[in-house]
C-alpha positions as CSV (number, residue, x, y, z in Angstrom):
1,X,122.2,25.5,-6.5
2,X,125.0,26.4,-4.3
3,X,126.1,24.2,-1.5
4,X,123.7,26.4,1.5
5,X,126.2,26.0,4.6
6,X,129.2,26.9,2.6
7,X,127.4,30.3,1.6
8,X,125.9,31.0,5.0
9,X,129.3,30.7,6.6
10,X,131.2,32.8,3.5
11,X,129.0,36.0,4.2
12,X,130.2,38.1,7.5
13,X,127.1,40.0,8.3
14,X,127.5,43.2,11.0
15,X,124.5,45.9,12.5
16,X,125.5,49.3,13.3
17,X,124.1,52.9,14.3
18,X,124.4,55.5,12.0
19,X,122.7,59.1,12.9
20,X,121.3,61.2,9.6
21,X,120.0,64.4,9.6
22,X,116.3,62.8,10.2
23,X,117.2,60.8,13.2
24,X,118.5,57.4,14.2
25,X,119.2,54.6,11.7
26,X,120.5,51.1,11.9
27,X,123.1,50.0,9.0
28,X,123.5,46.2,8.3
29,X,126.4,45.2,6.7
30,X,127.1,42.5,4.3
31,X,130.4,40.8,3.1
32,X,131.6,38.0,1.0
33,X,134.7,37.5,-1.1
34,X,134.4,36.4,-4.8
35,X,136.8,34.7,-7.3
36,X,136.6,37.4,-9.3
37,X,138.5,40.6,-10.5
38,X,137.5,44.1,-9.7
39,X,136.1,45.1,-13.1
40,X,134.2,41.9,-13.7
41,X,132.8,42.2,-10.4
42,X,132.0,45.7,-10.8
43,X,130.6,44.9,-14.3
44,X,128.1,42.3,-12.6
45,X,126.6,44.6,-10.6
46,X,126.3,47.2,-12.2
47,X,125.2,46.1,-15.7
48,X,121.9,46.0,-16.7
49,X,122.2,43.4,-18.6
50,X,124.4,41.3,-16.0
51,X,122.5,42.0,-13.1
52,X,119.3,40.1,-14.0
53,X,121.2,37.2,-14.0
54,X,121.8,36.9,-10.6
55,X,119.2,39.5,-9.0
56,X,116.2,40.4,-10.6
57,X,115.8,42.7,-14.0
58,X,116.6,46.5,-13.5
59,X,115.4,49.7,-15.9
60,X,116.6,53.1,-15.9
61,X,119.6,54.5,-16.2
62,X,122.3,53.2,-13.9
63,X,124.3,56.2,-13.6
64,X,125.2,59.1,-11.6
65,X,122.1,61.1,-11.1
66,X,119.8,58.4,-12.2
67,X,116.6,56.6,-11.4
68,X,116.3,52.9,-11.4
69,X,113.8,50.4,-11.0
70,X,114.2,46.9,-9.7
71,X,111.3,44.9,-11.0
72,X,109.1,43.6,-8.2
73,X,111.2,45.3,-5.5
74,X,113.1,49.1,-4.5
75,X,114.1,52.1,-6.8
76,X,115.9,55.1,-6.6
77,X,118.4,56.9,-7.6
78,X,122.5,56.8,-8.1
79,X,123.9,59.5,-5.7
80,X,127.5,58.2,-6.1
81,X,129.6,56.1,-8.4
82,X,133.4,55.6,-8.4
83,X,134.3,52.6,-10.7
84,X,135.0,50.3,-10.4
85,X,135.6,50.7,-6.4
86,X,132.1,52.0,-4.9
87,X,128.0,53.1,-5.8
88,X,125.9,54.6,-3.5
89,X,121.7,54.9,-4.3
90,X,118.8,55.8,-2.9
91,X,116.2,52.7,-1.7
92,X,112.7,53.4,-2.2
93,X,110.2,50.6,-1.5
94,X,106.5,50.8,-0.2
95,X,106.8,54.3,0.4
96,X,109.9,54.1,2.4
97,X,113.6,55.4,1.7
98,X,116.8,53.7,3.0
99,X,120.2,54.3,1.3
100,X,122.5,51.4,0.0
101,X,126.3,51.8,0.3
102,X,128.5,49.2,-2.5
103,X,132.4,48.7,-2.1
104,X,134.5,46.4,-3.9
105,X,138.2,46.0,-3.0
106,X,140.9,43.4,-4.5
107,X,141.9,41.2,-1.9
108,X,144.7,39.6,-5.1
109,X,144.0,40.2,-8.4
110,X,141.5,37.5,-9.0
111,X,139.7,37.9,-5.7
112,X,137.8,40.7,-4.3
113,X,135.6,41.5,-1.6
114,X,131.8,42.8,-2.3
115,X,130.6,44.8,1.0
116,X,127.0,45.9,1.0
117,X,125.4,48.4,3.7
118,X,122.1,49.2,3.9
119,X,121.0,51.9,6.0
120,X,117.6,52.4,7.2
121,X,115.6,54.6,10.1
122,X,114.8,53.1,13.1
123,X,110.9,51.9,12.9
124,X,108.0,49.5,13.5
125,X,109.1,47.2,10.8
126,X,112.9,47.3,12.2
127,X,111.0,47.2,16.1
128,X,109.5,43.6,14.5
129,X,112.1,41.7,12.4
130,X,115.5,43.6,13.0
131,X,118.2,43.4,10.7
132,X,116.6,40.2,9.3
133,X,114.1,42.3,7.5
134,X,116.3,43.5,4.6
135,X,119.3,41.3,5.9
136,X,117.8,37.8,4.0
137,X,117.0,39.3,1.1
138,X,120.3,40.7,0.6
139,X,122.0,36.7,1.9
140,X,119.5,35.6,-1.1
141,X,121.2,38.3,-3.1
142,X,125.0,37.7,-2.3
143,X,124.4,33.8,-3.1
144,X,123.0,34.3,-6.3
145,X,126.1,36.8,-7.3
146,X,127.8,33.7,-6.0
147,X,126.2,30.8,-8.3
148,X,126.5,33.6,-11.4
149,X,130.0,34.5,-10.9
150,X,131.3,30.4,-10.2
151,X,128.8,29.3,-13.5
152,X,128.6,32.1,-15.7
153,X,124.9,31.4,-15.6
154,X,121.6,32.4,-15.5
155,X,119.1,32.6,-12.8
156,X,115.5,31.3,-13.4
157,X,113.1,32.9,-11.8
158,X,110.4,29.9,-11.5
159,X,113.3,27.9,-10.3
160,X,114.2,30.3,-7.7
161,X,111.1,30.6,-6.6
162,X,110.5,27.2,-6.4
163,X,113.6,26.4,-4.5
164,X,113.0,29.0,-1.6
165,X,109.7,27.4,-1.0
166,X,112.3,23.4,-0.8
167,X,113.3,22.1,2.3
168,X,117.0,23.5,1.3
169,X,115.7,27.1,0.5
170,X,113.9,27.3,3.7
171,X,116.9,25.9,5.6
172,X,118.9,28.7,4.0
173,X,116.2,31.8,5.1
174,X,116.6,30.1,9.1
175,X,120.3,29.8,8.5
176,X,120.6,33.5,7.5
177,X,118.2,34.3,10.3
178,X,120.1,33.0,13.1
179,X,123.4,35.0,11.1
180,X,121.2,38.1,11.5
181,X,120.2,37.1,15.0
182,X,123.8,36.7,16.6
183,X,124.8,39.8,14.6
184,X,121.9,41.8,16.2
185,X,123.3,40.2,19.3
186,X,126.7,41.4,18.9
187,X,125.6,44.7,18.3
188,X,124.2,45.5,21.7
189,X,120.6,44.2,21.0
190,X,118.8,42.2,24.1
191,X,118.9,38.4,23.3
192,X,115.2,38.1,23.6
193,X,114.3,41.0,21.3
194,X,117.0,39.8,18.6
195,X,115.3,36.1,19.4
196,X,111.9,37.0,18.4
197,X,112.6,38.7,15.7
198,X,115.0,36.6,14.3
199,X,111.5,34.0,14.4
200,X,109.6,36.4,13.2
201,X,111.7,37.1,9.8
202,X,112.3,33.3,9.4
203,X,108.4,33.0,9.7
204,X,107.9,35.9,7.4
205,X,110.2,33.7,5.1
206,X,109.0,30.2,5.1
207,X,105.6,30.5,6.9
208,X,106.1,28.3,9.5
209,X,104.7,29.7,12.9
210,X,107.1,31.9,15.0
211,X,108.2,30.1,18.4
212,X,106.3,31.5,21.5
């Protein structure tokens, strides 16, 4: 697996406001630059047959207009698409709907940057873990894009699974935790609020017991 404080400290991770027509809603953002060209960057995420290698399988039809199902996670559909710079979608999971925002820009020709937002209302789960409840899963996300893109490989399910559950994997969900935690910080949140639930996601995460 890839080396876990490297990739913590690669990813620049940001919380904003954003107002929509049904109220208030929080957008965290995710960054990382890739050795990697536009297109092939593009094609990784946005290939069907690319993107299990690094996320999860996907069905449907990834195109403007189109629904989309992750396996064992969100759908939705493609509301915008501008290759190979940008997608936007629809995220629909347990009944909820947030909105993910992809933009890919060439920092040289064999480099570009992958910036993720993903916008959601203001509510009880937001109230309990903060940014850290889709924030993790998206650092989890970002460093397997990372291990495909350097290897050319494959993950393995059972191996992933079995690695977030190690000593290293859970070192990585309280590394990404205290990210989300000084981002939360940053943006204006109280330090005790963003504190417990920064302990409550890493909990969520690993299972160990948040601090009192």
């Amino acid at each position: 697996m890839i080396d876990v404080t490297h990739q913590i400290s690669a990813v620049r991770r940001q919380v904003g406001s954003r107002v929509l027509e049904a109220g208030e809603a929080r957008v965290v953002t995710l960054s990382q630059t890739y050795d990697a060209t536009v297109e092939d960057l593009w094609d990784a995420c946005t290939n069907a047959e690319r993107i299990p290698r690094w996320f999860a399988p996907v069905s449907g039809e990834l195109r403007l207009g189109g629904r989309y199902q992750v396996e064992g996670n969100a759908g939705g559909t493609v509301e915008r698409c501008d290759p190979p710079q940008s997608f936007a979608a629809t995220w629909e999971y347990g009944g909820q709907v947030s909105w993910i925002e992809v933009r890919l820009t060439a920092v040289t020709q064999e480099t570009t940057r992958f910036e993720l937002d993903h916008i959601a209302h203001v509510d009880e789960r937001w109230e309990e873990f903060g940014p850290g409840a889709v924030g993790v899963g998206w650092d989890l996300g970002l460093m397997g894009l990372a291990t495909h893109l350097s290897s050319g490989g494959s993950l393995d399910p059972k191996e992933s699974m079995a690695w977030l559950g190690s000593e290293e994997g859970r070192r990585f969900v309280t590394l990404s935790s205290e990210g989300w935690y000084e981002a939360s910080v940053a943006a204006g949140t109280a330090e005790a609020a963003a504190r417990g639930a920064a302990d409550r996601t890493t909990a969520a995460y690993t299972g160990a017991a948040p601090a009192e």
